[in-house]
Each structure stands twice: as C-alpha cells, then as structure tokens.
LUMLOFI-134316 format. One record per residue (C-alpha): residue number from 1; x, y, z. Coordinates in steps of 0.5 Angstrom, whole numbers. Layout:
N
ATOM    k   east  north     up
ATOM  NUM      X      Y      Z
...
This chain:
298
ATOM    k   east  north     up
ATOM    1   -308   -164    290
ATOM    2   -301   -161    292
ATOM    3   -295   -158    287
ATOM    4   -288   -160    288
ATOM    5   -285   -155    289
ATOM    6   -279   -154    284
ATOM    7   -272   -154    286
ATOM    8   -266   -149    288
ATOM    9   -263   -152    282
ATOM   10   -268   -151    277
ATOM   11   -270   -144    280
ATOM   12   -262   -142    279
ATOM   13   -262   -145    272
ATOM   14   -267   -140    271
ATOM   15   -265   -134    274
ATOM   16   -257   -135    271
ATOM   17   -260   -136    264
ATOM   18   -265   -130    265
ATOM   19   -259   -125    266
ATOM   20   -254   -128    261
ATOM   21   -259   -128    256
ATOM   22   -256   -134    253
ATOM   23   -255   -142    255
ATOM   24   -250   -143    253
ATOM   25   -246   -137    257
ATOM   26   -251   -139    263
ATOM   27   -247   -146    263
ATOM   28   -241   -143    263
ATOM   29   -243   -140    270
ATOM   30   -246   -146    272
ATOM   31   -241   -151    270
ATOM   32   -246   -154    267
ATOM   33   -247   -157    259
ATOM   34   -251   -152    255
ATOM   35   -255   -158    254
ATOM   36   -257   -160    262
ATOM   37   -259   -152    263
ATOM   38   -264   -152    257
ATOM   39   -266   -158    261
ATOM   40   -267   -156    268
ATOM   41   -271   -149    265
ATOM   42   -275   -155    261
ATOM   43   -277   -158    268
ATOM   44   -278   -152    271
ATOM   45   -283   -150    266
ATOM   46   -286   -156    266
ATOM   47   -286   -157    274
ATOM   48   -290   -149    273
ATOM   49   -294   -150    267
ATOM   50   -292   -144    264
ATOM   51   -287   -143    258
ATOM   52   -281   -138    262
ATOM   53   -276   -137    255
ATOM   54   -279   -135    247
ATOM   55   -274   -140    244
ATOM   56   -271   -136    237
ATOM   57   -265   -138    232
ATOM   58   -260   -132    236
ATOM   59   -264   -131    242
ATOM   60   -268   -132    248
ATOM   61   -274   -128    251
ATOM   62   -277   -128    257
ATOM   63   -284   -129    257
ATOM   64   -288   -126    262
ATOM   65   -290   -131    266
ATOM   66   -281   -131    266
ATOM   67   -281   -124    268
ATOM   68   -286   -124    273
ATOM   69   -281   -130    276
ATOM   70   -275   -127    276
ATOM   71   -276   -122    282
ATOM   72   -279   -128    286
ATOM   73   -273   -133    285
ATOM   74   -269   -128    287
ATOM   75   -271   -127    293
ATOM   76   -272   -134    294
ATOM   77   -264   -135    294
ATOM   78   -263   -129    297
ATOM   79   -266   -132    303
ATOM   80   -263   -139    303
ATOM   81   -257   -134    303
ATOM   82   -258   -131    308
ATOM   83   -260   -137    312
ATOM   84   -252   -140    310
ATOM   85   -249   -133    312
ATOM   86   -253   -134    320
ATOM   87   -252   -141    320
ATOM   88   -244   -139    320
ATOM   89   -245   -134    325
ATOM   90   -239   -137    329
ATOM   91   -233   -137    327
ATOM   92   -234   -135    320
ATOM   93   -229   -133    314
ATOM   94   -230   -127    309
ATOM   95   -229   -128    302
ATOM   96   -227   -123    298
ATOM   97   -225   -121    291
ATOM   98   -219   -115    289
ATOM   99   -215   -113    284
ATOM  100   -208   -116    285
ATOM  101   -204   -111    286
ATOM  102   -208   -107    290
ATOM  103   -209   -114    295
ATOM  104   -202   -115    295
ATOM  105   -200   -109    296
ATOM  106   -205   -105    301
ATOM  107   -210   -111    304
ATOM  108   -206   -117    305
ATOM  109   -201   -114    309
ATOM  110   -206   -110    313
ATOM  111   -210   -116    315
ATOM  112   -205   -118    321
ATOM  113   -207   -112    325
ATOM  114   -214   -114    323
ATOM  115   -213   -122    326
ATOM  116   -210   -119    332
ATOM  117   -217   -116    334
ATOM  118   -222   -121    331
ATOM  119   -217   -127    331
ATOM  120   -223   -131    330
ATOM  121   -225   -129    323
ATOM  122   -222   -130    317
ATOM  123   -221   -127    310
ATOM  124   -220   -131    304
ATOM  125   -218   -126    298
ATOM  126   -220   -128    290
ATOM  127   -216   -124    284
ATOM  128   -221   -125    279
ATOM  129   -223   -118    279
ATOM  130   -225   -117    272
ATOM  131   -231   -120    273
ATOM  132   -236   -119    278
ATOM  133   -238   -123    282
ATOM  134   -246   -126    282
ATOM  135   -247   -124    290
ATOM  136   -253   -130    289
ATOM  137   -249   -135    287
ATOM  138   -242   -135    289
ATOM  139   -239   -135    295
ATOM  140   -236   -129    294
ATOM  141   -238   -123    300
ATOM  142   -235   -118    297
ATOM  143   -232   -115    292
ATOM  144   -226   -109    293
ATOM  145   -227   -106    285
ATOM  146   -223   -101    282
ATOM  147   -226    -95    277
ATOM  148   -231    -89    276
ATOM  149   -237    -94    276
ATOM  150   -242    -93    282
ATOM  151   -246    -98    285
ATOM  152   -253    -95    287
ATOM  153   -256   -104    288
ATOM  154   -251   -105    293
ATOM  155   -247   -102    299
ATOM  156   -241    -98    297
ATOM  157   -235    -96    301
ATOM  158   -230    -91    298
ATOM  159   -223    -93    300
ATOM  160   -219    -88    297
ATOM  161   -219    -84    290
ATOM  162   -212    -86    285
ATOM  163   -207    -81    284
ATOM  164   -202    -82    280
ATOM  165   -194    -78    280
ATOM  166   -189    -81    276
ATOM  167   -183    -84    280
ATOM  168   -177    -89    278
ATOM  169   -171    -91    281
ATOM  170   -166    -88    285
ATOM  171   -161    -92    280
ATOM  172   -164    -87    274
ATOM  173   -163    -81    278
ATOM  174   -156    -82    279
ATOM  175   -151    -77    276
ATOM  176   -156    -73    273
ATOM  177   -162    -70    275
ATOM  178   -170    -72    275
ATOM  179   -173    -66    269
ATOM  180   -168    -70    264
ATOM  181   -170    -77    266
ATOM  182   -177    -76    265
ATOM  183   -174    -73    258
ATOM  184   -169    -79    255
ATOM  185   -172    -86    260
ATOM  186   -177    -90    258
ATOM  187   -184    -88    260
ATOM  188   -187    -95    263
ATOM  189   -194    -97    262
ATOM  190   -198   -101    267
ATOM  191   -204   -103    261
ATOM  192   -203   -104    254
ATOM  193   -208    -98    252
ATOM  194   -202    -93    255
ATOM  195   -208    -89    257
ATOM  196   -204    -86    263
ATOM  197   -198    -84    260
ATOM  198   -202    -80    255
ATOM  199   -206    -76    260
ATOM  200   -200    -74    263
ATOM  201   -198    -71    256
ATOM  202   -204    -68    256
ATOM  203   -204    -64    264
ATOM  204   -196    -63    263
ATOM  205   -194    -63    255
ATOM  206   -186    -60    256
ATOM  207   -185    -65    262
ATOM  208   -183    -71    257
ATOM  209   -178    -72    251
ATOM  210   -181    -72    244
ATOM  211   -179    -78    242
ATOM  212   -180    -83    250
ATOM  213   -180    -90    249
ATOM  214   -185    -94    252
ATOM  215   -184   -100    255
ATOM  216   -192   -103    257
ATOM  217   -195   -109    261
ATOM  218   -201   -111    262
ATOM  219   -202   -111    271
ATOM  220   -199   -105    275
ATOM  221   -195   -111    279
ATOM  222   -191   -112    272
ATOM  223   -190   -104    271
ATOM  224   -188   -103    279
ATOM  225   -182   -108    279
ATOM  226   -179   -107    272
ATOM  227   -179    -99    274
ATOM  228   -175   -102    281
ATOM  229   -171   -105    277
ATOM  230   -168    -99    274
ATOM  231   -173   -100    268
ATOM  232   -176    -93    267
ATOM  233   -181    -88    270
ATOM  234   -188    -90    271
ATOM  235   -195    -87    273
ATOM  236   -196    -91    281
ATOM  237   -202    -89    285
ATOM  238   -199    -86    291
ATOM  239   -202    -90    296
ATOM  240   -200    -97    293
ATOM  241   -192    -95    293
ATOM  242   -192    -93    299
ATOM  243   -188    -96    303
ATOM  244   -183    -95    296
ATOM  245   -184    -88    297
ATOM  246   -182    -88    304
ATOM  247   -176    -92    304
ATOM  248   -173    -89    298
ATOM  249   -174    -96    293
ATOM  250   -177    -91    289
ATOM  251   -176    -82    288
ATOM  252   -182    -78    286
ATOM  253   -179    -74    279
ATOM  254   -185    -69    278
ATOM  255   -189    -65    282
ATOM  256   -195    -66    278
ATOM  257   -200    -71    279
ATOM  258   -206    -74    275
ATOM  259   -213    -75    279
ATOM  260   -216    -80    275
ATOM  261   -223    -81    277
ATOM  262   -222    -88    279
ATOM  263   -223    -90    286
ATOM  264   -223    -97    290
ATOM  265   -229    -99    294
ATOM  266   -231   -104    297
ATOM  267   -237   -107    295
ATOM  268   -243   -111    297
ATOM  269   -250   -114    297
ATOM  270   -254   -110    304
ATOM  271   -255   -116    306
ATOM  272   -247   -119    308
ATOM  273   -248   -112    313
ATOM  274   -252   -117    318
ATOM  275   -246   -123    319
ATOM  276   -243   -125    323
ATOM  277   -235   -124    321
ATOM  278   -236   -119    315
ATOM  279   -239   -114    320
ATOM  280   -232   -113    324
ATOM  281   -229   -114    318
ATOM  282   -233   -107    315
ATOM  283   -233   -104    322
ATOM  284   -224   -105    321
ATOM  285   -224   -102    313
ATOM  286   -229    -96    315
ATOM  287   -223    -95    320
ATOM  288   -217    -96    316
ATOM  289   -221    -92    310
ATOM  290   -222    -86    315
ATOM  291   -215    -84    316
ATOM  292   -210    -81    309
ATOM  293   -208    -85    307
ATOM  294   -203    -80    304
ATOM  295   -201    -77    310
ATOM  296   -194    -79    311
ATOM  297   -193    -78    304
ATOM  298   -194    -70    303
C-alpha cells in the first residue's frame, strides 16, 4: 500500500520551525498562528510516523529522525524553487533586498543604464535590510548586504569597501575655514551607537573641539540631508555622496579618512546564477563593481 506523500506546506512548516527553534517565531515568518504551525508538524508527523520535535516547557529539540529530514526538506524546496526560477525564464523579474540609502543612492539610479541593455528584465527592490532573507521561502533572489560578515553558504560579490571623510555644507565654511569648522559644529551621526564619530577621535584626536555637540539619527539618509541643510559635519562613505562631492552640495573638511571594514556585497543562493534575468543582472553589477568607483573623487 502507497504512502501519501506530505505536503510543501507541512515539510516548510518544519523546516521553518527547525531553524527558528520556536513555533511561535516560525508563525511569525509563515504568517500563520502558533497554533495552525503546531498543527501542520503534528500532521507531518503523523503522515511519517516518526515524532520530529522533543516538546519542553521553554523549547523545542529536534529528534533524530528531525535532524535527519532537514537536510532532505531542504533540497526538496530548493528544487521546487529552482523548477519556478526556469519556468519564468522569459521575461523574468530580479527582486532584491538593500539598504536604503545605498539603493537610493547607488543601485536605483544605475538601474536605467541596466533597462537599456536588458529592457526585458526588471529589478524590484525591498529595504528590509535588517533582516535577511529565507532564500528558500521568500521570493527574495538577492540581498545586497552591508558589514564585515562573510558568507562562505552562499555566492558573494564584493561591490566596494566604506570610507568614511568628514564633509559638510558650503554654507558652513563660509567665512571661516574648514580646521575651525570640524572644531566648534555639530558632529552628525548616522546611528544612535556614534560609533563612527568616536573612531575618528581615535584616528585624529586634535582634529575636533572638546566639547562638539551631537546631532544623531538612525538612517545614513537622515544624517546626509540635515549636513546638506547646513546641520553639521558628518562621516559619509565617498561613494554614496558622490554626486554631492562633484557638484559641490558637499565639501571635504579633512583630509583623513576612516576605513572601517564594512563592505557592500551582493549576496545569493548558487542556485539564482543559472536564471534567466539574474544572470544578465549579475553579469552588469560585476561590470559596475569592476570600475573605482572613487575615481573621479581622487
């Protein structure tokens, strides 16, 4: 007598509850109640005829016979993914996610030279960047990450590596010079932790005044328009305030830079390298990341 064999629904309930530990957490991410997730695993369960999960009072534990499915469910959606990614061959569209100033500033307006040459292709963007994405369960292609994380599961291509200069408005230097601006203005943070600004007290310590006040926002965006608006100096990556930089919205007051060992990479399941869409989209970014992307700047 034949087994039925379980469904993509119960075998994803699984793998989600397996990584997250919790079926609450796995709900969450399913967009389902903690209840209907316990009841999905309970079926899968039943349907295999092996207990998956210990049930304790604070925690779950995968038995193993659960371990030993993980690996199998994986593959199992990850081929019924790569079956959809051929099946949308023709005329397919990348999604991906980034931080938001990086896509605003960087990606988006490059896009157009992309639609030139591939007009066929389209490229969706998501901003959700403080959490990355399930490559198996959303319908997320790609994820252009900032850090110092490497990401030896997955395909990773370097775009460039952040150097931070301080820079503020023309409006700020006028009548007086840039040595006393970066020692009586407001120092502009781009992240409640400051962190930046106390690395450069670190690299240059007489560079500011003692007693600098601090103007702090939690997005980069934020900190680059308020230092436009004649706000205070900030610390900006060179690359994303680029076109401030050349047409003079924005004046280097320093010659110092920090490196900081954050980078911004493409990342990807190896699996997206085969589509149709994201390998002319690869092919383009690996051009644009190819050229310095500082040359005009230096």
């Amino acid at each position: 007598m034949s087994r039925q064999l379980p469904s993509i629904e119960l075998l994803q309930a699984f793998l989600t509850v397996a990584k997250t530990g919790n079926f609450g957490q796995a709900g969450e991410q399913l967009n389902l109640s903690q209840s209907a997730v316990s009841r999905q695993v309970a079926q899968l369960e039943a349907r295999l005829e092996h207990r998956l999960f210990e049930r304790h009072t604070r925690k779950i534990v995968l038995t193993a016979e659960g371990q030993s499915l993980v690996p199998v469910a994986e593959q199992v959606i990850g081929l019924l993914s790569d079956a959809s990614h051929m099946l949308a061959a023709v005329g397919r569209s990348v999604s991906l996610r980034a931080h938001p100033t990086m896509a605003a500033r960087w990606l988006i307006p490059r896009l157009t030279a992309f639609y030139r040459l591939h007009p066929h292709v389209t490229v969706s963007v998501d901003t959700v960047y403080h959490r990355f994405p399930d490559f198996a369960f959303e319908s997320i292609d790609a994820m252009i990450a900032y850090g110092t994380a490497t990401w030896p599961d997955f395909e990773a291509l370097d775009l460039w590596e952040e150097e931070l200069v301080p820079m503020c408005s023309p409006v700020l230097l006028e009548g007086t010079t840039a040595e006393e601006v970066l020692k009586t203005a407001r120092l502009v943070d781009s992240s409640m932790d400051r962190l930046d600004w106390r690395r450069w007290e670190e690299y240059y310590p007489d560079s500011n005044g003692p007693d600098n006040a601090h103007l702090t926002f939690d997005t980069l965006e934020s900190a680059i328009v308020a230092v436009k608006c004649g706000q205070g100096v900030a610390l900006v990556d060179t690359v994303l305030a680029r076109d401030e930089l050349l047409t003079g919205q924005l004046i280097r007051v320093h010659s110092g830079s920090i490196i900081t060992g954050g980078r911004y990479t493409l990342v990807y399941p190896k699996r997206v390298k085969r589509s149709s869409g994201f390998c002319e989209f690869l092919e383009w970014l690996e051009q644009e990341a190819s050229a310095n992307p500082r040359a005009l700047l230096q």
